[in-house]
Every structure is written in C-alpha cells, then in structure tokens.
C-alpha positions, 0 to 999 in steps of 0.5 A, spaced: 500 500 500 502 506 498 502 512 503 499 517 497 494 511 498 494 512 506 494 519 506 487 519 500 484 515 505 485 519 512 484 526 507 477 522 505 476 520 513 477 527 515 472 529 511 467 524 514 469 527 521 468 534 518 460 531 516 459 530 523 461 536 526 455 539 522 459 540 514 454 537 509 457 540 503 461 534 501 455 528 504 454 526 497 461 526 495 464 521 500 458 517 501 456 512 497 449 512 493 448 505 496 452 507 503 450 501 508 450 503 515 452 496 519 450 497 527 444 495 532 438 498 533 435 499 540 428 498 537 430 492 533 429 495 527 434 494 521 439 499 520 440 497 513 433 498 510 435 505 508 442 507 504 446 513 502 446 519 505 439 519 507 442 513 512 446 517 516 444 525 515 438 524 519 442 521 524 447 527 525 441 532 524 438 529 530 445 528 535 446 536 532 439 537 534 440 535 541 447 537 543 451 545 541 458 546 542 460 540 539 467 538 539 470 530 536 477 529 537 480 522 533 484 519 539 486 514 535 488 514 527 485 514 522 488 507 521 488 505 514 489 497 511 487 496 505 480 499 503 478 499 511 478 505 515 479 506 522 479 511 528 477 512 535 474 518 537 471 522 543 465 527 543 464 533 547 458 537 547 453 542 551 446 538 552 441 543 549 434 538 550 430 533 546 432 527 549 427 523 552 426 521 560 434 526 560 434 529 568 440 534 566 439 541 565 440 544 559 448 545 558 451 540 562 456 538 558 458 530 556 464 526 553 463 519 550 467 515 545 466 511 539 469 507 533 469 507 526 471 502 521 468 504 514 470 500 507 472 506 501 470 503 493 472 508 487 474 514 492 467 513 496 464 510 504 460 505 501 460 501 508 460 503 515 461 500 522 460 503 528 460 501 536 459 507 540 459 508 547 452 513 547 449 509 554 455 513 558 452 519 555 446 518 556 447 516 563 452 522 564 443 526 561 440 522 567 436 519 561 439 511 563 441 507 569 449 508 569 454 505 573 453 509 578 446 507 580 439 507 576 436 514 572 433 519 576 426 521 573 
C-alpha cells in the first residue's frame, strides 16, 4: 500500500469527521449512493433498510439537534489497511434538550467515545461500522441507569 494511498484515505476520513461536526457540503461526495450503515438498533429495527446519505444525515441532524458546542477529537488514527478505515474518537458537547426521560439541565456538558471502521470503493464510504459508547452519555443526561446507580426521573 502506498502512503499517497494512506494519506487519500485519512484526507477522505477527515472529511467524514468534518460531516459530523455539522459540514454537509461534501455528504454526497464521500458517501456512497448505496452507503450501508452496519450497527444495532435499540428498537430492533434494521439499520440497513435505508442507504446513502439519507442513512446517516438524519442521524447527525438529530445528535446536532440535541447537543451545541460540539467538539470530536480522533484519539486514535485514522488507521488505514487496505480499503478499511479506522479511528477512535471522543465527543464533547453542551446538552441543549430533546432527549427523552434526560434529568440534566440544559448545558451540562458530556464526553463519550466511539469507533469507526468504514470500507472506501472508487474514492467513496460505501460501508460503515460503528460501536459507540452513547449509554455513558446518556447516563452522564440522567436519561439511563449508569454505573453509578439507576436514572433519576
């Protein structure tokens, strides 16, 4: 593998992370038409039923939605092996409402991390596969049990 391949691959990632920071310029660029999300859903449902931009673009609007001041930091990568990607990173937000059964006020600031791997076709994401820590979040807004005891409602 060549480090021009290397560097295509983490400038392409870096695209990725600037649509998660609320820049979909280039969504359609980077993604995709047939773009497969791989990742459970707490309600059963198949997170593969829709593709492309149109899978993952609602997804962003809503963590934008419910959280301001948004920072994401790469900890760890991009790491490129072949057509893969991977990359750990954190989130750091200002809570700013919406999220269900959430007993934290407004502003309470949140950090939690997540994975990526995602397989890159002809220049494009064309599969993503996610493990995010979303519960720590959730539990930091009081929305869930955490490891430090049950939710409070």
């Amino acid at each position: 593998m060549s480090t021009d391949h290397s560097e295509q691959l983490s400038s392409l990632y870096g695209r990725w992370s600037e649509m998660w920071r609320g820049d979909f310029s280039h969504a359609r660029a980077i993604l995709a038409p047939d773009f497969l999300v791989h990742q459970a859903r707490p309600d059963g449902s198949d997170s593969e039923a829709i593709t492309g931009p149109a899978r993952i673009l609602p997804e962003i609007e809503q963590t934008m939605a419910a959280f301001g001041d948004i920072t994401i930091t790469v900890d760890l990568g991009p790491i490129v092996d072949g057509d893969l990607i991977a990359a750990r990173w954190t989130m750091r937000a200002a809570y700013t409402g919406g999220i269900p059964h959430a007993t934290a006020p407004i502003g309470t600031r949140i950090a939690f991390s997540g994975h990526d791997i995602l397989r890159v076709a002809d220049g494009k994401f064309v599969e993503y596969w996610t493990c995010t820590d979303i519960l720590d979040g959730l539990a930091q807004l009081g929305a869930v049990a955490g490891p430090n005891g049950p939710a409070r409602h």
